[in-house]
N, CA, C and O atoms as a GROMACS GRO file, in nm:
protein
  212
    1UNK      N    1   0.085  -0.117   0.000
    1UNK     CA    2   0.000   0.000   0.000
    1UNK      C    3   0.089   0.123   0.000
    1UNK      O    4   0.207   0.115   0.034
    2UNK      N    5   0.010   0.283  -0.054
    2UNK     CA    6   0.083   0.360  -0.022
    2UNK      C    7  -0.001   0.443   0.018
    2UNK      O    8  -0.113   0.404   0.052
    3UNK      N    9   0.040   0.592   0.023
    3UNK     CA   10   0.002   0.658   0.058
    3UNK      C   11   0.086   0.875  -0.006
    3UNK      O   12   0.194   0.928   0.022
    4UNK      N   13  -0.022   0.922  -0.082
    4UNK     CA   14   0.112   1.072  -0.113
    4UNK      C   15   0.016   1.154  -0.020
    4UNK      O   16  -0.099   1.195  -0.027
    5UNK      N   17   0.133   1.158   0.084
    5UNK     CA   18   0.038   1.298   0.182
    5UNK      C   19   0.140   1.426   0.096
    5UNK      O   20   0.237   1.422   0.022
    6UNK      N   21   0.065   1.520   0.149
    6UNK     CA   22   0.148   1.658   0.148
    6UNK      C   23   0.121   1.739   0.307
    6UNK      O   24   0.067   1.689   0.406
    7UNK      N   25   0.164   1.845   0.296
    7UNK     CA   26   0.213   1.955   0.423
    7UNK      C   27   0.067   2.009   0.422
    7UNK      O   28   0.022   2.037   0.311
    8UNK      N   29   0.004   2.024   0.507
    8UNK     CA   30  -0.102   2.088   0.536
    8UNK      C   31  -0.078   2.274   0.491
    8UNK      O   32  -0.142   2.341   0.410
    9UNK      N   33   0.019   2.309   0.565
    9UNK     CA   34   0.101   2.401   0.569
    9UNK      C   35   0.148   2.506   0.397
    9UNK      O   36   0.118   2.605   0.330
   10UNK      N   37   0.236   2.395   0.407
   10UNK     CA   38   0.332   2.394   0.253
   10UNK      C   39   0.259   2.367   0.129
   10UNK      O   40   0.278   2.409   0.014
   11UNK      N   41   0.193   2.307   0.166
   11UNK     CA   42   0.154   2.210   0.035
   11UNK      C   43   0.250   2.125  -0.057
   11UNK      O   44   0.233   2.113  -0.178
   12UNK      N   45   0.330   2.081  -0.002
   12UNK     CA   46   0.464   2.033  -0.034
   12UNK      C   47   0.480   1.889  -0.035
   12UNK      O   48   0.500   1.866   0.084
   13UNK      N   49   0.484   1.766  -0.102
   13UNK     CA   50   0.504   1.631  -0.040
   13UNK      C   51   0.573   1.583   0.063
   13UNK      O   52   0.691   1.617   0.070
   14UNK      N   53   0.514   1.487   0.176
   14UNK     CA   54   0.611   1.490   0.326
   14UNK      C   55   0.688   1.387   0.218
   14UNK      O   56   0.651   1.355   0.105
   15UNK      N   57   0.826   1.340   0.304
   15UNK     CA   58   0.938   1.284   0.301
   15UNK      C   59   0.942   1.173   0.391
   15UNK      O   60   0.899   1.205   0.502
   16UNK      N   61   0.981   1.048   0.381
   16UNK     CA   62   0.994   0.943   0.419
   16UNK      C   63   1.106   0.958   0.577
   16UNK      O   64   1.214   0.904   0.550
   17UNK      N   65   1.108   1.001   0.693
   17UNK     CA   66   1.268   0.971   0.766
   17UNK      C   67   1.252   0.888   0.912
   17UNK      O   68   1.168   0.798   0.918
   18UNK      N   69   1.333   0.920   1.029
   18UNK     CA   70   1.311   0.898   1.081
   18UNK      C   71   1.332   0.932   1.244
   18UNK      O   72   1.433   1.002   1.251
   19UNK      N   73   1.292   0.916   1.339
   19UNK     CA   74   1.330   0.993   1.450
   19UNK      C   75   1.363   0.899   1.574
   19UNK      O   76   1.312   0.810   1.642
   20UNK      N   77   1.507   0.989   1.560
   20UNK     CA   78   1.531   0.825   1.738
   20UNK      C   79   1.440   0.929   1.904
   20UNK      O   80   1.423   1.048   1.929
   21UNK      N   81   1.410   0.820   1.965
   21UNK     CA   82   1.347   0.839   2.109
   21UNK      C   83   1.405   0.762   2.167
   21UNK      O   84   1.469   0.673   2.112
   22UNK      N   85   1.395   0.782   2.344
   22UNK     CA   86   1.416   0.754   2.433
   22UNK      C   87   1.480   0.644   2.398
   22UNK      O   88   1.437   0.589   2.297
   23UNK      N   89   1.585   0.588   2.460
   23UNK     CA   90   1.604   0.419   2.466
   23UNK      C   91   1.752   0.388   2.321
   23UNK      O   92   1.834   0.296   2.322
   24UNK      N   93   1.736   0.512   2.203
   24UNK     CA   94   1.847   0.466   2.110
   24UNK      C   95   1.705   0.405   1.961
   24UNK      O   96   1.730   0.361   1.848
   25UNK      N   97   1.578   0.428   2.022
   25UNK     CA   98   1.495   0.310   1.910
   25UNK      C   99   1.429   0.419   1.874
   25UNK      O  100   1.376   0.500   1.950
   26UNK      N  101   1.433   0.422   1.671
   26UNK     CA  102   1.389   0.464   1.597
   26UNK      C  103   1.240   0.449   1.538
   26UNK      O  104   1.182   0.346   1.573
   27UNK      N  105   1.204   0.495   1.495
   27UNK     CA  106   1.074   0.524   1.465
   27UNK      C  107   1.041   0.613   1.323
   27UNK      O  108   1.102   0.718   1.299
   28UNK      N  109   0.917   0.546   1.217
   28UNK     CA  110   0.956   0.613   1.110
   28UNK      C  111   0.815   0.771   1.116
   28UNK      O  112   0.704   0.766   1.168
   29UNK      N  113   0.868   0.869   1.059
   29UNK     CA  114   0.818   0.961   1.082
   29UNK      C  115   0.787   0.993   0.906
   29UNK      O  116   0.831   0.930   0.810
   30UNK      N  117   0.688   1.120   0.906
   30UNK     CA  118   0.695   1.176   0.755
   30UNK      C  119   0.715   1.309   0.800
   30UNK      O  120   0.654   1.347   0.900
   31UNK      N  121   0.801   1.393   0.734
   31UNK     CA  122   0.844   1.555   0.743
   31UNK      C  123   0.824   1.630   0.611
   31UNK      O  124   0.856   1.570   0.508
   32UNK      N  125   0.785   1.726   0.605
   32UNK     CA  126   0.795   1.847   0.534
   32UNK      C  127   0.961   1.865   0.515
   32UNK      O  128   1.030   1.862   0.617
   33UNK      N  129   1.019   1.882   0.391
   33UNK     CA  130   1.140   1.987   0.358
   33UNK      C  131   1.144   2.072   0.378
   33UNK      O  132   1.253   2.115   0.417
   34UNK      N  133   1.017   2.172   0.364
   34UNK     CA  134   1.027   2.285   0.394
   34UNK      C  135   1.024   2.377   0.556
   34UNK      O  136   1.114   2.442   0.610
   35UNK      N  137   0.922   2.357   0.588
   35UNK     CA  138   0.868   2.388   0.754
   35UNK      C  139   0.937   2.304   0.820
   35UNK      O  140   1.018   2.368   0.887
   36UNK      N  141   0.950   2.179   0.838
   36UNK     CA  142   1.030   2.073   0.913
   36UNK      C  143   0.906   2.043   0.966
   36UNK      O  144   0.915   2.075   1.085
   37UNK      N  145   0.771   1.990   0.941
   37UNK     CA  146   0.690   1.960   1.029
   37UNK      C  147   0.728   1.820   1.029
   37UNK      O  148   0.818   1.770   0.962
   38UNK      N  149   0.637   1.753   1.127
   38UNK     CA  150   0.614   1.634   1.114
   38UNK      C  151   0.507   1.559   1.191
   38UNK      O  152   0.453   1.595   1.296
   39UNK      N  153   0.476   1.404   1.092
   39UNK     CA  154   0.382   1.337   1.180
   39UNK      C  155   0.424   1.214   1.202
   39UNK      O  156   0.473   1.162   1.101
   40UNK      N  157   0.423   1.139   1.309
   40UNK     CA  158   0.473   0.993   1.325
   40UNK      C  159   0.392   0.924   1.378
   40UNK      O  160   0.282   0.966   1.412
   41UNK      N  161   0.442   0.772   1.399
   41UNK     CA  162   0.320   0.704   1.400
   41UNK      C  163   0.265   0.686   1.531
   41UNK      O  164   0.333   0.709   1.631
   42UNK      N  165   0.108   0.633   1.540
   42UNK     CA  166   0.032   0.655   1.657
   42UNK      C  167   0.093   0.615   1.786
   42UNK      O  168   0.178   0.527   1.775
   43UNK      N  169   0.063   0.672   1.936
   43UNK     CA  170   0.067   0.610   1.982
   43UNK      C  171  -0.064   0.519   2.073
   43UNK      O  172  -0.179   0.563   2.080
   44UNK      N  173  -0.015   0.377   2.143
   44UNK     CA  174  -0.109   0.335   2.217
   44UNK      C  175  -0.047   0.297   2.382
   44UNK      O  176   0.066   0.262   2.415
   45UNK      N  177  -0.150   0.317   2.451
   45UNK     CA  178  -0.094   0.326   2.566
   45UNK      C  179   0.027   0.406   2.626
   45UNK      O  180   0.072   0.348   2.725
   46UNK      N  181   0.100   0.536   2.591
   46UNK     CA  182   0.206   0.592   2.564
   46UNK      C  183   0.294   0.505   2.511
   46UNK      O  184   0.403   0.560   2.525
   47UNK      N  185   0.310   0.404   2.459
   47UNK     CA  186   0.374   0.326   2.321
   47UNK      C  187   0.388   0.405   2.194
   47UNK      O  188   0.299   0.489   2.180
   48UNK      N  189   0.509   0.396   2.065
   48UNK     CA  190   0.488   0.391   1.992
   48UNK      C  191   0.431   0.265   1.928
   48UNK      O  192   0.484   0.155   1.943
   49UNK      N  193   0.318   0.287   1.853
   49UNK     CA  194   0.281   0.154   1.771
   49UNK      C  195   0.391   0.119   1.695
   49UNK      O  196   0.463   0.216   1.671
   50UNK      N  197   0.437  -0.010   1.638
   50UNK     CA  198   0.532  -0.006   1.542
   50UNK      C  199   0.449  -0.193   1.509
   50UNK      O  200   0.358  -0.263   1.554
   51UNK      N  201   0.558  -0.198   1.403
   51UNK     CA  202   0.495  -0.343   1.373
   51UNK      C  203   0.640  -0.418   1.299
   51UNK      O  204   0.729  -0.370   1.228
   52UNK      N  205   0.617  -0.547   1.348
   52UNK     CA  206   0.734  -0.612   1.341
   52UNK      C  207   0.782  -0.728   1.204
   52UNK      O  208   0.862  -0.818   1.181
   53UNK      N  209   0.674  -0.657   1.143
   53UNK     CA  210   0.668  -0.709   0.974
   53UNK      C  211   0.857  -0.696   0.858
   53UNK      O  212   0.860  -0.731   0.740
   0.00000   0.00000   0.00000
């Protein structure tokens, strides 16, 4: 599956990266080039969701 978001903001396509937290463990995020926004993935229970696919 995919998905083309853009920047709410920008109107710009987000970018694939990623962001380390607590612990050294990464997590994949989508950012703006421009603004530097970003959104990553949900959490549950203060967890990041992630999946081990």
């Amino acid at each position: 599956m995919s998905v083309n978001a853009q920047c709410g903001k920008c109107n710009i396509p987000l970018e694939n990266d990623f962001l380390t937290i607590n612990g050294g463990e990464k997590v994949q995020i989508s950012k703006c080039p421009s603004c530097e926004g970003k959104i990553k993935s949900p959490l549950c229970c203060g967890e990041d969701m992630s999946c081990a696919a």
